[in-house]
Kinemage of the C-alpha trace (Angstrom):
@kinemage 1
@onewidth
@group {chain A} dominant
@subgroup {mainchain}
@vectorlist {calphas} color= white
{ca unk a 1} P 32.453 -4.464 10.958
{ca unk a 2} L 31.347 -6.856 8.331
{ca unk a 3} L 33.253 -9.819 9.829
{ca unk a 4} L 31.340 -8.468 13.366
{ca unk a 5} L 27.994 -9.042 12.236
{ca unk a 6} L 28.602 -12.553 10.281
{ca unk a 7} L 30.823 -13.733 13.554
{ca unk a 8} L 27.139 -12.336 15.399
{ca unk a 9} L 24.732 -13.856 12.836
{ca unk a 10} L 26.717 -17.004 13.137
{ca unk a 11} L 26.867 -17.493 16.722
{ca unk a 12} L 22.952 -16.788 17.190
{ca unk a 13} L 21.688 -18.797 14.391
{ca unk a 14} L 23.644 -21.658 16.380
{ca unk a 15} L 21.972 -20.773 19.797
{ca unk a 16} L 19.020 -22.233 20.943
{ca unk a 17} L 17.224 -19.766 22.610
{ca unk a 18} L 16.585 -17.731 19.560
{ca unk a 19} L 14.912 -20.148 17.915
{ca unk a 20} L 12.860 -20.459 21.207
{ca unk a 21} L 12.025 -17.328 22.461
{ca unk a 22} L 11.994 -15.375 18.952
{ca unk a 23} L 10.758 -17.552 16.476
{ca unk a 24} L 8.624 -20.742 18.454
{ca unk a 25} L 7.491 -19.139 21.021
{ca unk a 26} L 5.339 -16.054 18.999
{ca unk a 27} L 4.122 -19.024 16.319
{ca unk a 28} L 3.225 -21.221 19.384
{ca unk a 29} L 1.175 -18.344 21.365
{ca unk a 30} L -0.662 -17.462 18.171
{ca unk a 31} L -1.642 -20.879 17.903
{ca unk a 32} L -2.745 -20.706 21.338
{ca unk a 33} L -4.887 -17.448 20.482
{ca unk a 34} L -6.200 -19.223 17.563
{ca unk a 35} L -7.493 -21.614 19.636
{ca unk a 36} L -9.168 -19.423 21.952
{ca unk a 37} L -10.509 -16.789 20.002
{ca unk a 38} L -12.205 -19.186 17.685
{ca unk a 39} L -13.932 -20.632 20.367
{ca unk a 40} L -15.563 -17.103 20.953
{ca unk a 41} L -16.289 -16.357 17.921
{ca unk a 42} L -18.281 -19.161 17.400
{ca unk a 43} L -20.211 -18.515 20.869
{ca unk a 44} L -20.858 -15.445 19.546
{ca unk a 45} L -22.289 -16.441 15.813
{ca unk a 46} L -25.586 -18.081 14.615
{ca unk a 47} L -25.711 -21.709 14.701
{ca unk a 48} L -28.114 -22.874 12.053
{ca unk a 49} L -31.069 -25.002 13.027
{ca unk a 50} L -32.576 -27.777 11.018
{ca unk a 51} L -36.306 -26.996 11.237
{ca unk a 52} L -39.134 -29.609 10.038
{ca unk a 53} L -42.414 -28.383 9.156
{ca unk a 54} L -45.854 -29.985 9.490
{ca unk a 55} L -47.667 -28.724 6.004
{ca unk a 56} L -50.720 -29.727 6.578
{ca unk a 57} L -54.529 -27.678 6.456
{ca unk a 58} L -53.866 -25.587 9.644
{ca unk a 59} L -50.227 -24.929 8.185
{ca unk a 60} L -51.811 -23.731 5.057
{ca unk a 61} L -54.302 -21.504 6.301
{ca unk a 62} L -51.495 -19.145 8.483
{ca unk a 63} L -51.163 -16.348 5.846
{ca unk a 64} L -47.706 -15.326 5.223
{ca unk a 65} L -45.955 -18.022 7.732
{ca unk a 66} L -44.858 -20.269 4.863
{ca unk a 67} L -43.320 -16.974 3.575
{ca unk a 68} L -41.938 -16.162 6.845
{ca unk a 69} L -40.048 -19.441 7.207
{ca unk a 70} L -38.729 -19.423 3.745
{ca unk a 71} L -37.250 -16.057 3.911
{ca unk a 72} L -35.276 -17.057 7.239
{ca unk a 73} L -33.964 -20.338 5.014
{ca unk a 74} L -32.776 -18.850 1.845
{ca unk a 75} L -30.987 -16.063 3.734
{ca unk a 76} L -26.998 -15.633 3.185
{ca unk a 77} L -25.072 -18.429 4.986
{ca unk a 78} L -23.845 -16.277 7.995
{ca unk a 79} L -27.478 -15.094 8.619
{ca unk a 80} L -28.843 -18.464 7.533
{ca unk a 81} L -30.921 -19.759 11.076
{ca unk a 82} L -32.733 -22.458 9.781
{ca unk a 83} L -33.262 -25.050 6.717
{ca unk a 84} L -36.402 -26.653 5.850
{ca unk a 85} L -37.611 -29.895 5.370
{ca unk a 86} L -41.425 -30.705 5.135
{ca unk a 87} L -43.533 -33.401 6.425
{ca unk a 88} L -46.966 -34.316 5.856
{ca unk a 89} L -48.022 -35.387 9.431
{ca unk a 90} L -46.662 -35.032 12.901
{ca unk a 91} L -45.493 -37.896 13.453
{ca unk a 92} L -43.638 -37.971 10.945
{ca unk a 93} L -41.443 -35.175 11.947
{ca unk a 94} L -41.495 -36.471 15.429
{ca unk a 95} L -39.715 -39.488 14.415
{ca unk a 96} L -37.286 -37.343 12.415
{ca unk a 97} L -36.451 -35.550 15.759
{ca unk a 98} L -36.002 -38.539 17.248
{ca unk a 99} L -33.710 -40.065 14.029
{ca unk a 100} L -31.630 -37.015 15.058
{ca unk a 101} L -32.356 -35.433 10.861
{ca unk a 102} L -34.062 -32.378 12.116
{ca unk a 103} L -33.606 -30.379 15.261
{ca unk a 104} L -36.928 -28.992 15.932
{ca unk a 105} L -40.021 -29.043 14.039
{ca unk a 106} L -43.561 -26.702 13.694
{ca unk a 107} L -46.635 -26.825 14.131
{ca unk a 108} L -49.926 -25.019 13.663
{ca unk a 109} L -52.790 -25.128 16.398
{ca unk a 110} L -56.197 -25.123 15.977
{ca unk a 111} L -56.354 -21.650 16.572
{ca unk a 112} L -54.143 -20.750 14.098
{ca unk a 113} L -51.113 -20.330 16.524
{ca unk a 114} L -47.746 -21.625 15.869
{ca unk a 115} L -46.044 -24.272 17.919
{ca unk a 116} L -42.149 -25.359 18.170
{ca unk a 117} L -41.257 -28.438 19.492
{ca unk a 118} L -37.396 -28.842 20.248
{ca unk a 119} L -35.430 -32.186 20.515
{ca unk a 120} L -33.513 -32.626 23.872
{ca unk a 121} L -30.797 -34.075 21.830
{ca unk a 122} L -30.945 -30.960 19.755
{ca unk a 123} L -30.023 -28.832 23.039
{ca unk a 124} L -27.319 -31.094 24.377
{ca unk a 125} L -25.484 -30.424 20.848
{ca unk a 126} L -26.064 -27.340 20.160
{ca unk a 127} L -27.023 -25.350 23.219
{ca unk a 128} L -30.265 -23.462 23.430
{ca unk a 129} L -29.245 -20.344 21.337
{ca unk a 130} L -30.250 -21.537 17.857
{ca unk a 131} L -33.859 -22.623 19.247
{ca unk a 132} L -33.908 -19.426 21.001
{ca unk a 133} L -32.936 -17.302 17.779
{ca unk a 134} L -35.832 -19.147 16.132
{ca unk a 135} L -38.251 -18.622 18.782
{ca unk a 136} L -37.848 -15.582 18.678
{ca unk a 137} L -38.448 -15.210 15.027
{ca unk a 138} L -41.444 -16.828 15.095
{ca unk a 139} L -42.941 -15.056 18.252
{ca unk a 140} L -42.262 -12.233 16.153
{ca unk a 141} L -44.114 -12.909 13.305
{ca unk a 142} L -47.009 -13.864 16.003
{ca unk a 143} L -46.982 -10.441 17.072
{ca unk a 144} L -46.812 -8.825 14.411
{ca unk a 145} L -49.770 -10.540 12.781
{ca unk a 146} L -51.994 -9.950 15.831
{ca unk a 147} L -51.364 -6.684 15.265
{ca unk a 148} L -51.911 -6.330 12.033
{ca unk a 149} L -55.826 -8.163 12.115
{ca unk a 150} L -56.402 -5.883 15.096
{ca unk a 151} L -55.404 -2.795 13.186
{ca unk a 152} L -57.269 -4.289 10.405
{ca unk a 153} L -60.383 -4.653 12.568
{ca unk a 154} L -60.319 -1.318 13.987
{ca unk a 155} L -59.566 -0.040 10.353
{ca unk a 156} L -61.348 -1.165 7.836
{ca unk a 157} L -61.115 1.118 5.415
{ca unk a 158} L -57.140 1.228 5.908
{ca unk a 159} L -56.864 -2.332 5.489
{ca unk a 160} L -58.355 -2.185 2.024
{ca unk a 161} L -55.817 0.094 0.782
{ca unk a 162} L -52.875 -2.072 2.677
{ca unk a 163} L -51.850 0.839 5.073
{ca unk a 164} L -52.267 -1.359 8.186
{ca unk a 165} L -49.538 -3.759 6.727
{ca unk a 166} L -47.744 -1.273 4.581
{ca unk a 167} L -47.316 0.486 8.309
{ca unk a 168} L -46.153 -2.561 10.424
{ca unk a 169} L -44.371 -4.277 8.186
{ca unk a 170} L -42.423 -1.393 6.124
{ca unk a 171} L -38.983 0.286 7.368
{ca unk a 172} L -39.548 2.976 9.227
{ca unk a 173} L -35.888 3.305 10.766
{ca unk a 174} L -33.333 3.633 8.405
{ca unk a 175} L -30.387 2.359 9.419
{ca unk a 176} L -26.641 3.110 7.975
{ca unk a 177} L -23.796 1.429 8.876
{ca unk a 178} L -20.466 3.852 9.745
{ca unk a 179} L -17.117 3.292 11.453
{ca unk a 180} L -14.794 5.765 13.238
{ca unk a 181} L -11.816 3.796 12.459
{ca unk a 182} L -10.385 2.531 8.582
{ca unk a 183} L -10.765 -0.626 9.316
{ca unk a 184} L -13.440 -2.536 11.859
{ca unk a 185} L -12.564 -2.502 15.043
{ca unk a 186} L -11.419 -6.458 16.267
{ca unk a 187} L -10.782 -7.007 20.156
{ca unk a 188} L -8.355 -9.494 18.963
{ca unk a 189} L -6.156 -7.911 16.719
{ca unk a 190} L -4.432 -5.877 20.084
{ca unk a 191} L -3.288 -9.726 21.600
{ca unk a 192} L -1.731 -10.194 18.691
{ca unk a 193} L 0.303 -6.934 18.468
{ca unk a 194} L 0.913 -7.032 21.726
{ca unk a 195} L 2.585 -10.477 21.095
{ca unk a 196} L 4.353 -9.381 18.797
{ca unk a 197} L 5.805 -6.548 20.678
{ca unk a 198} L 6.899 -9.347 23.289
{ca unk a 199} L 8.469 -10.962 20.436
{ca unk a 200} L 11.057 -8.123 19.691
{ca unk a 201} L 11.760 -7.478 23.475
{ca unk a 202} L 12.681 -11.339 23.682
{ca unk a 203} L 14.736 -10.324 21.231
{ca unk a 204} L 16.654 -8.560 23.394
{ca unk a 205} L 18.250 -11.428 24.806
{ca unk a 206} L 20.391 -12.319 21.540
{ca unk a 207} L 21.372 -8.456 21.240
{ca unk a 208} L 22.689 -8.804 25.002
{ca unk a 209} L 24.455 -12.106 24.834
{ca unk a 210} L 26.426 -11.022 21.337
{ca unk a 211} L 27.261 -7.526 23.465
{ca unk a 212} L 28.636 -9.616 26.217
{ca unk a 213} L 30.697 -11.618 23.948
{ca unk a 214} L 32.801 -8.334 23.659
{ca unk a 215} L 33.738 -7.522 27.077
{ca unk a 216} L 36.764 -8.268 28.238
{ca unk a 217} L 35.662 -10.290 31.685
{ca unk a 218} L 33.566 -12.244 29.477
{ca unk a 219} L 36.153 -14.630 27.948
{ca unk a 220} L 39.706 -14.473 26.932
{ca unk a 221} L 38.042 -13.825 23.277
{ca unk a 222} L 36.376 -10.929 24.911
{ca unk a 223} L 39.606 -9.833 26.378
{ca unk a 224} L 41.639 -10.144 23.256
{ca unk a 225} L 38.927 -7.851 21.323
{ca unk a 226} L 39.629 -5.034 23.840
{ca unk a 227} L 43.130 -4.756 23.215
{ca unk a 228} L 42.847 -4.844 19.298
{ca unk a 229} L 42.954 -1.923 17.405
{ca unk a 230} L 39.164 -2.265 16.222
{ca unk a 231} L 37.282 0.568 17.956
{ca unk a 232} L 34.976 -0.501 20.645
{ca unk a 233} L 31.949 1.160 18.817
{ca unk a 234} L 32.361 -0.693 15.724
{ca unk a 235} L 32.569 -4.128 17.624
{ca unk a 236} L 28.900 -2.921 19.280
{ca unk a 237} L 27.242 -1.937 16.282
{ca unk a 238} L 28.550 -5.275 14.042
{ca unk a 239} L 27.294 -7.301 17.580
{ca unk a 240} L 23.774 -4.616 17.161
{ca unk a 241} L 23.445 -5.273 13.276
{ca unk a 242} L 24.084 -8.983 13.784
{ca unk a 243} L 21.692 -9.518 15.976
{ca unk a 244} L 18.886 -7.247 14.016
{ca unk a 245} L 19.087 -9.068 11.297
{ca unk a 246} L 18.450 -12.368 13.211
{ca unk a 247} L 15.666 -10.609 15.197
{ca unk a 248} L 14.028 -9.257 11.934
{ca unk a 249} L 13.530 -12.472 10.204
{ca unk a 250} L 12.007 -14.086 13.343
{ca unk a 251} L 9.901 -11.074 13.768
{ca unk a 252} L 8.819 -11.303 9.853
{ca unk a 253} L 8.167 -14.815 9.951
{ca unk a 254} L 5.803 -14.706 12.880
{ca unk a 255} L 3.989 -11.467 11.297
{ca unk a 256} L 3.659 -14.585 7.975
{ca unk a 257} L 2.284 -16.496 10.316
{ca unk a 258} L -0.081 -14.134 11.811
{ca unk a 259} L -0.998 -12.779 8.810
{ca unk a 260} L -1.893 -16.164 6.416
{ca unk a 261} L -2.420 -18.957 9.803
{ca unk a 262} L -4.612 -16.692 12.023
{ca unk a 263} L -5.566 -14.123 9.338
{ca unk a 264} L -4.782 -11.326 11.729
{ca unk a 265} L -5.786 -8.442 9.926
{ca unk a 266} L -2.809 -5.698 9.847
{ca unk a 267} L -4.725 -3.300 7.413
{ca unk a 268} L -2.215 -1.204 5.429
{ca unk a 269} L 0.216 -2.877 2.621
{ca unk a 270} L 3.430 -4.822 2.850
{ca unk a 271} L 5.918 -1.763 3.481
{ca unk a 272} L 4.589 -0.179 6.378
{ca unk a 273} L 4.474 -3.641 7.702
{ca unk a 274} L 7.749 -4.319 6.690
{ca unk a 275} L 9.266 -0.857 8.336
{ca unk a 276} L 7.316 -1.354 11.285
{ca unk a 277} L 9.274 -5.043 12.062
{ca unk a 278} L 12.309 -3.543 10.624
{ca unk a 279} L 12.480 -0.339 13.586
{ca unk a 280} L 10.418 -2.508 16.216
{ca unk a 281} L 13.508 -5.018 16.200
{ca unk a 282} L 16.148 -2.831 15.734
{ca unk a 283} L 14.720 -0.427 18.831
{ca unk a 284} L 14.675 -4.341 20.886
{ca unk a 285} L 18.280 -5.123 19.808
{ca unk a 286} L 19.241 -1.889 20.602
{ca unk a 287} L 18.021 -2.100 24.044
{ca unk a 288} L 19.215 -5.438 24.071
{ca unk a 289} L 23.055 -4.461 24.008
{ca unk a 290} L 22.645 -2.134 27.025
{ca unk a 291} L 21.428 -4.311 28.938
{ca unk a 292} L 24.107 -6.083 27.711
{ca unk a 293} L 26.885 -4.267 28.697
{ca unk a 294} L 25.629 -4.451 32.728
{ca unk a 295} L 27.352 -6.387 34.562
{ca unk a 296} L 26.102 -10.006 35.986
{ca unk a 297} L 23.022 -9.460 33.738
{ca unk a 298} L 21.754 -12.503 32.691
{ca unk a 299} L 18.946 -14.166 29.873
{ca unk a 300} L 16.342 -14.294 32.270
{ca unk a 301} L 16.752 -10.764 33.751
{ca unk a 302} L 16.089 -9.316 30.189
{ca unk a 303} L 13.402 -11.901 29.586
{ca unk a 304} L 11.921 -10.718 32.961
{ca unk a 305} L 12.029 -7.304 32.350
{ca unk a 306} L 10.264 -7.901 29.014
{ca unk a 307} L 7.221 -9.803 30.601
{ca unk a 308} L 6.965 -7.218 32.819
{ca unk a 309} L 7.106 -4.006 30.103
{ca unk a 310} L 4.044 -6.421 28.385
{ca unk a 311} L 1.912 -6.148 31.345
{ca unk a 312} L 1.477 -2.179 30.182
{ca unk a 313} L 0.657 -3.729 26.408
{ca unk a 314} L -2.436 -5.686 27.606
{ca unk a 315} L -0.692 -8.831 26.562
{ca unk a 316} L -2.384 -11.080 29.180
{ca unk a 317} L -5.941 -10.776 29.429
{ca unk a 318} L -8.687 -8.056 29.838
{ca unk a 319} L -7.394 -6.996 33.173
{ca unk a 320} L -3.800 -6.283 31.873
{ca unk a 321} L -5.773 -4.159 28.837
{ca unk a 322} L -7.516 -2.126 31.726
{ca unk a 323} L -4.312 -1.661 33.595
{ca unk a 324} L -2.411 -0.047 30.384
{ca unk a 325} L -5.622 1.969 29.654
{ca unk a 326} L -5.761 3.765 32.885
{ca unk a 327} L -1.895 4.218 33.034
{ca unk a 328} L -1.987 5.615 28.972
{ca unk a 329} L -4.653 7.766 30.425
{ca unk a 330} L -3.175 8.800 33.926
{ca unk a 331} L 0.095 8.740 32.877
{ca unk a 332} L 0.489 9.331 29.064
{ca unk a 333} L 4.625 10.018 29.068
{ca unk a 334} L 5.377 6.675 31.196
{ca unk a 335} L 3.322 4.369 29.115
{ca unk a 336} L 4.949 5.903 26.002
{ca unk a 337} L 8.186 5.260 27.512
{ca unk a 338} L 7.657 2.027 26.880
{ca unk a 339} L 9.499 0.405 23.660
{ca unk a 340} L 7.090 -2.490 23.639
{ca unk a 341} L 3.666 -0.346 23.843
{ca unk a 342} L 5.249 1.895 21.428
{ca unk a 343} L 6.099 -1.453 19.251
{ca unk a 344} L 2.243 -2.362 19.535
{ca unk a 345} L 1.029 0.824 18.800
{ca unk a 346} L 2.923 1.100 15.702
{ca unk a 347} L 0.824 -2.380 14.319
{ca unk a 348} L -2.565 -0.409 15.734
{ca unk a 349} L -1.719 2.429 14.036
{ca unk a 350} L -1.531 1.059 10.802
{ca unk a 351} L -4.618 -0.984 11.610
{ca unk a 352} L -7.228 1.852 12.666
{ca unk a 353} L -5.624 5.207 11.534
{ca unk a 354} L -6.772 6.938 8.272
{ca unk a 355} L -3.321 8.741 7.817
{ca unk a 356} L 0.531 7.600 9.049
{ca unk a 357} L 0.755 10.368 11.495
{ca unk a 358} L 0.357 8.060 14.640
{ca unk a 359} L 2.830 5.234 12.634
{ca unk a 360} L 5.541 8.091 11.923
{ca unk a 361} L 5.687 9.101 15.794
{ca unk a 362} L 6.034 5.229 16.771
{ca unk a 363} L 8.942 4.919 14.417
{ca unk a 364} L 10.585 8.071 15.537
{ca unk a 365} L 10.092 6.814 18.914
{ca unk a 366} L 11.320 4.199 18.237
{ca unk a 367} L 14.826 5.271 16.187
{ca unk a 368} L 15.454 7.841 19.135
{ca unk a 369} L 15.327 5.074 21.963
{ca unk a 370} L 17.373 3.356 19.548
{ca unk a 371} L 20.026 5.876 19.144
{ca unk a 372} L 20.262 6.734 23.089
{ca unk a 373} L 20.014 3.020 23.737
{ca unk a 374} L 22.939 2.872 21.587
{ca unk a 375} L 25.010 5.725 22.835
{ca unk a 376} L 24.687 4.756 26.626
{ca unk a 377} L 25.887 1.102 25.421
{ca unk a 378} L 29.215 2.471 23.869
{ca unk a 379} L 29.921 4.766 26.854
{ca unk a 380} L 29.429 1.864 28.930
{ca unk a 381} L 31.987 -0.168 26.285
{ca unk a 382} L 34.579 2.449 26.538
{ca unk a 383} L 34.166 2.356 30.645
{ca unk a 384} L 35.268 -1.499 30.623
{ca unk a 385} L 38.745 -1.766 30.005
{ca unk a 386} L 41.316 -4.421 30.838
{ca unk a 387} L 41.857 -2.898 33.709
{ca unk a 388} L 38.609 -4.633 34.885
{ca unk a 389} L 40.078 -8.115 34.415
């Protein structure tokens, strides 16, 4: 058996398409996600605004906008919407806005009422959100102080004691922060499980091309290894092991890859993570050799079959998540017949479940489609004979 799976490990380190379709092809598609999810998340965070402001008499005179202003500056970085410079005239921070060293800049009205006056060039970089975000603030604060002299008007008495602005300005929600999951939920982690569950039924392929290697109408190798004395069954599980160990260092490397590249969070430690690659490819290779054993079948059958089982993982897009979400939810026992949602849901497990209840029934999944995956493929063996030459 031993000199099975080095004469396996041998023959698929030397052939191309696992370093293709098991190895380049999940590290090049997580690049690819990289790319695109980092373009969302940045259309979905603050940009921070360089804001100039006119300190002059009028600026001076706003109580509590100087304070207003500073407090959105010295904010943390990832709530940070604005820095401040200061200017002592208009023009002056005009012609900054023109130099391009601000973005916008403020000014106070004779009335008292703020102004913000936003570069076009400003806009064409950035987009309108970060002047919007600061509007906002600011229009705000307008209200806010409007209604605070009005209350103070009505309520005289009140506004000595500082209950009008002890009453607009304090906290009156409370509000706590709690999640239903262990870790925070992230709409991207399930692309990348999902690709990784299309890794291992790639995988397939190398399990099916060593199994083929050992029937006899394969090759007169093939046909030599039927009539030794080596039983058939040890032949298919040195071909199995062979190609799970190939298929589990692929696997690992891309979950490296994942893991310090695209900092895909996978939440619990190394050995779940580890087990989880370990039965994911084994359950793959396992499949792998029964398709293996069927006649005429051929690399791009299996890979076929495995972009079509990843439709049901969500793999491709929003519309493929909403097609495995109504069939998990119509049809629970199909979509858990599948290895490679099972193979996903193993990673999501680990990712969002307080306790390894949900991770243990994935791996037992998992090792039983392995095992009848495996039994079919040696009755099939033990069917071809050299009588099928």
């Amino acid at each position: 058996m031993l000199a099975s799976i080095r004469t396996s490990v041998l023959a698929l380190v030397r052939d191309k398409s696992l370093l293709v379709w098991t190895l380049a092809f999940p590290l090049i598609m997580t690049s690819i996600f990289m790319a695109m999810f980092s373009g969302l998340n940045d259309a979905y965070s603050l940009v921070e605004s360089r804001l100039g402001v006119v300190r002059n008499a009028r600026y001076e005179s706003v109580k509590g906008l100087d304070d207003m202003l500073a407090s959105l500056a010295g904010a943390p970085k990832k709530s940070r919407i604005c820095t401040l410079k200061y200017y002592a005239s208009e023009k002056d921070a005009r012609n900054a806005a023109a130099d391009g060293a601000i973005d916008s800049y403020l000014t106070v009205g004779s009335d008292g009422t703020p102004a913000l006056h936003v570069s076009q060039a400003s806009i064409a970089a950035k987009g309108s959100r970060p002047a919007t975000v600061l509007s906002s603030a600011i229009n705000s604060y307008v209200r806010t102080s409007d209604a605070i002299a009005s209350g103070s008007t009505k309520s005289p008495k009140l506004a000595a004691r500082g209950a009008v602005q002890a009453a607009y300005l304090g906290n009156s929600v409370q509000i706590k922060h709690f999640s239903a999951t262990k870790n925070a939920p992230d709409s991207n982690a399930s692309f990348y499980f999902a690709l990784l569950a299309m890794t291992a039924g790639m995988g397939a392929m190398s399990a099916a091309l060593t199994t083929q290697k050992l029937l006899p109408t394969a090759s007169a190798v093939g046909a030599r290894q039927t009539l030794s004395s080596t039983p058939r069954w040890r032949m298919l599980v040195g071909a199995l092991f062979g190609a799970w160990i190939c298929q589990f260092a692929c696997m690992l490397a891309a979950l490296l890859f994942m893991a310090a590249v695209a900092h895909v969070d996978f939440g619990s430690g190394a050995a779940p993570l580890v087990l989880a690659v370990a039965v994911s490819s084994l359950a793959s290779c396992a499949m792998g050799s029964l398709l293996g054993t069927i006649p005429h079948m051929q690399a791009g059958m299996v890979s076929g079959i495995t972009c079509l089982l990843s439709l049901f993982t969500g793999l491709y897009g929003p519309s493929a998540q909403e097609i495995a979400y109504a069939l998990e939810t119509s049809a629970p026992v199909l979509a858990h017949a599948n290895p490679l949602w099972q193979i996903s849901h193993c990673f999501y497990s680990l990712l969002y479940y307080d306790t390894y209840g949900s991770f243990a029934r994935c791996c037992l999944t998992l090792l039983l489609m392995t095992l009848v995956a495996l039994a079919l493929a040696g009755i099939r063996m033990r069917k071809v004979s050299h009588a099928h030459l």
